[in-house]
Steps between C-alpha positions, in 0.01 A plus 500: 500500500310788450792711310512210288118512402567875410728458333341155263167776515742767352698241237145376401375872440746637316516152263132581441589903426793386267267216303229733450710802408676242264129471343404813465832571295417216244151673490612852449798374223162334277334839568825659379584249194135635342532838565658676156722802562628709216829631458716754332422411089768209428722686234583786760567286789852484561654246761888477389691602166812352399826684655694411261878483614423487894944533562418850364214562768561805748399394800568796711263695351285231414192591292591872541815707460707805645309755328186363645604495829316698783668830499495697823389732650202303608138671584245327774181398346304256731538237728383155328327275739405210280674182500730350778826710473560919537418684218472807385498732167755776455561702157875547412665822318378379136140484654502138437309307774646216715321259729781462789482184720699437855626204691585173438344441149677803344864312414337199415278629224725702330724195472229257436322731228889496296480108514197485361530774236859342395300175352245690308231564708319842576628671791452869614793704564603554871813665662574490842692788649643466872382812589305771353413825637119594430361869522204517723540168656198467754475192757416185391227265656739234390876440441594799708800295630616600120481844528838732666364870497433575118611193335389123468779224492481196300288573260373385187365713213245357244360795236130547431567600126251661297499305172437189742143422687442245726245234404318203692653235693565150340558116631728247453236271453263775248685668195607506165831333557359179722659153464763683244906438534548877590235518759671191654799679473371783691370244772890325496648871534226603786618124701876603405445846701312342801207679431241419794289741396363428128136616530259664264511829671928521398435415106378850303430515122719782407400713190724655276318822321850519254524147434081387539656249685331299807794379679411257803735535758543424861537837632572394862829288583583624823422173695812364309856381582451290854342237637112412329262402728141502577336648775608321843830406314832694487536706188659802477616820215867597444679280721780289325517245727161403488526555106829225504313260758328275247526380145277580238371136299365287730499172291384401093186322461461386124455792326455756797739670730417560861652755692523540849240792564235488718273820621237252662406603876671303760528481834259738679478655161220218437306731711415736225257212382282758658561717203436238206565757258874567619530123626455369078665796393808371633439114426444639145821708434684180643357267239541758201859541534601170654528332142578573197585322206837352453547680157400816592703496811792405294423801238505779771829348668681466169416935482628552843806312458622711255501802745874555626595487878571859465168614365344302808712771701383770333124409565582486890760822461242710361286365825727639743610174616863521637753295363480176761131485433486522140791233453267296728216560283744432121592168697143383608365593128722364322450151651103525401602561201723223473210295643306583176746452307546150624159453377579448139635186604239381662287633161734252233430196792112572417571557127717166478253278718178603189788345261487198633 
C-alpha cells in the first residue's frame, strides 16, 4: 500500500510539473510573438537558389571542389572545446584554415551537407579524410580515442575562409524566409536526414564579402543519418540501420504532411522538466518540423528525385562510407524520396476534391 501511495504522490507531482511547465511555455511563446528581431536586410538574405540541372550536380565534392580541398601537410593550431563533438583548428600547406571535427558526426555531415547543397540550398564545404597526419599534435581533452601518434582518423575538414564571416544565429520559427515553400523545403530536407538536432545554436547567417551575400545556412548536420529521437528516446548519428528503421511521411492531413519525427522528451527524459528551457526547446523543434505543407513537401521531393542513384553514392563515397554501408544508405534514401514523390498524388486528390 504504501509503494502505491508513492508512487500516485509521484504520478500526481510530476502531472502538476508537466501542466505548469506546459503554461509557462504558452506564456513565454506570447512574450516571444511581441518581441521584434531584425534580420539580415531582405534583398541579401539568401536561403536557396535554383540549381538548375540537379543530374549535372557533383556530389562528391559537393559545394566545394578538388582544388579546394585541404592540402596537407597540416599545422596544429588549438584544441576547440565548444560544442558536443572533438574539434580542433589546424592550418594546411596553402595557409588556409580548417576547423577539424572527430567521431561519430564526421561521415554523417559531410554526406548530409552534399544532400542538402545538391537541391539548392547553402552548404559549407567539408571533406573528410580517413586519416591525416598533423604537425605538433598535442593531447586532446576530448576525442583522444581519435588520435594514433601524430595523426587523427576520421576526420572531417570544414575551411574558415577569409572572404566569409560568421554572423548571428537564426530560427526556424524567426527569419526572412518563414512560412515560404523553400524554408519548408529546408524543414522536409532536415526530417529527410533525421536531423534530431535542429536548434538555433546549428543555423549561422553566413556572409559573403565577394558576393554581399547573407546566406542562412545550417552549419551543423552532424546529428544526421540514424535514428531521431529526443532525449530519453533512442536516436542516434551515422548508423544505417537506424537511418533504414522507419519511414519518412507519417500520414496527409488536408493540406499538410506529417512526418514521423519527434525530438519531445520521453521516458525518464521527462525529467529535464527541471530545465524548462531545454524541456520546450525540444517540444518546439518537434512541432516546427513535424508538418509541412503538402505543396511544399511535394516541391522539394520533385528536386531530389531527380538526383541519380549514383550521385547518392558519391555523397556517402566522399564520406568514407564503405561500399555495404553506402548501398544501405542509396536504398533507405531513395525510398524517402519515393515517399515524397508519392505525395503529388495525394496533392491532385486535394486539387480534384476543391473542383467539386
Amino acid at each position: 500500500m504504501q509503494v502505491l501511495r508513492k508512487k500516485r504522490w509521484l504520478f500526481i507531482l510530476a502531472s502538476i510539473l508537466i501542466v505548469g511547465a506546459l503554461s509557462l511555455e504558452g506564456l513565454s511563446t506570447s512574450k516571444f510573438k511581441k518581441r521584434k528581431r531584425h534580420h539580415s536586410n531582405r534583398k541579401s538574405a539568401v536561403l536557396w537558389r535554383n540549381p538548375g540541372n540537379i543530374r549535372n550536380r557533383d556530389l562528391y565534392y559537393g559545394p566545394g571542389s578538388k582544388a579546394l580541398a585541404p592540402a596537407p601537410p597540416f599545422r596544429f593550431v588549438k584544441e576547440v572545446k565548444e560544442g558536443g563533438m572533438p574539434k580542433l583548428d589546424v592550418e594546411d600547406a596553402r595557409g588556409v584554415k580548417w576547423r577539424v571535427k572527430l567521431g561519430p558526426e564526421a561521415q554523417a555531415e559531410t554526406a548530409a551537407s552534399r544532400l542538402v547543397w545538391a537541391v539548392g540550398y547553402n552548404a559549407e564545404e567539408s571533406y573528410y579524410l580517413g586519416r591525416a597526419r598533423i604537425e605538433g599534435l598535442r593531447n586532446l581533452s576530448r576525442g583522444q580515442k581519435y588520435v594514433d601518434g601524430d595523426s587523427v582518423r576520421g576526420a572531417r575538414f570544414e575551411p574558415r575562409r577569409k572572404d566569409v564571416t560568421r554572423g548571428k544565429r537564426w530560427g526556424w520559427s524567426k527569419n526572412p524566409f518563414r512560412n515560404t515553400r523553400e524554408m519548408n523545403g529546408l524543414k522536409t530536407m532536415m526530417v529527410l536526414l533525421n536531423n534530431w538536432d535542429t536548434f538555433k545554436k546549428n543555423n549561422r547567417v553566413l556572409h559573403d564579402k565577394n558576393s554581399g551575400e547573407a546566406k542562412y545556412t545550417v552549419t551543423d548536420l552532424g546529428a544526421t543519418l540514424g535514428a531521431v529521437g529526443g532525449i530519453g528516446a533512442r536516436r542516434s548519428k551515422s548508423n544505417v540501420q537506424d537511418f533504414a528503421r522507419r519511414g519518412l511521411v507519417s500520414k496527409v492531413e488536408g493540406e499538410q504532411v506529417k512526418f514521423n519525427y519527434d525530438v519531445k522528451p520521453k521516458k525518464l527524459g521527462l525529467l529535464s522538466i527541471v530545465y524548462p528551457p531545454y524541456f520546450f526547446r525540444q517540444r518546439k523543434a518537434t512541432n516546427a518540423m513535424r508538418k509541412v505543407p503538402l505543396n511544399d513537401a511535394s516541391w522539394i521531393g520533385s528536386h531530389l528525385a531527380q538526383l541519380s542513384d549514383n550521385q547518392l553514392r558519391d555523397s556517402f563515397r566522399a564520406a568514407g562510407y564503405d561500399r555495404a554501408t553506402t548501398e544501405a544508405y542509396v536504398r533507405a534514401l531513395r525510398s524517402r524520396i519515393n515517399e515524397l514523390s508519392r505525395l503529388r498524388q495525394a496533392q491532385l486528390a486535394v486539387r480534384q476534391r476543391r473542383m467539386r
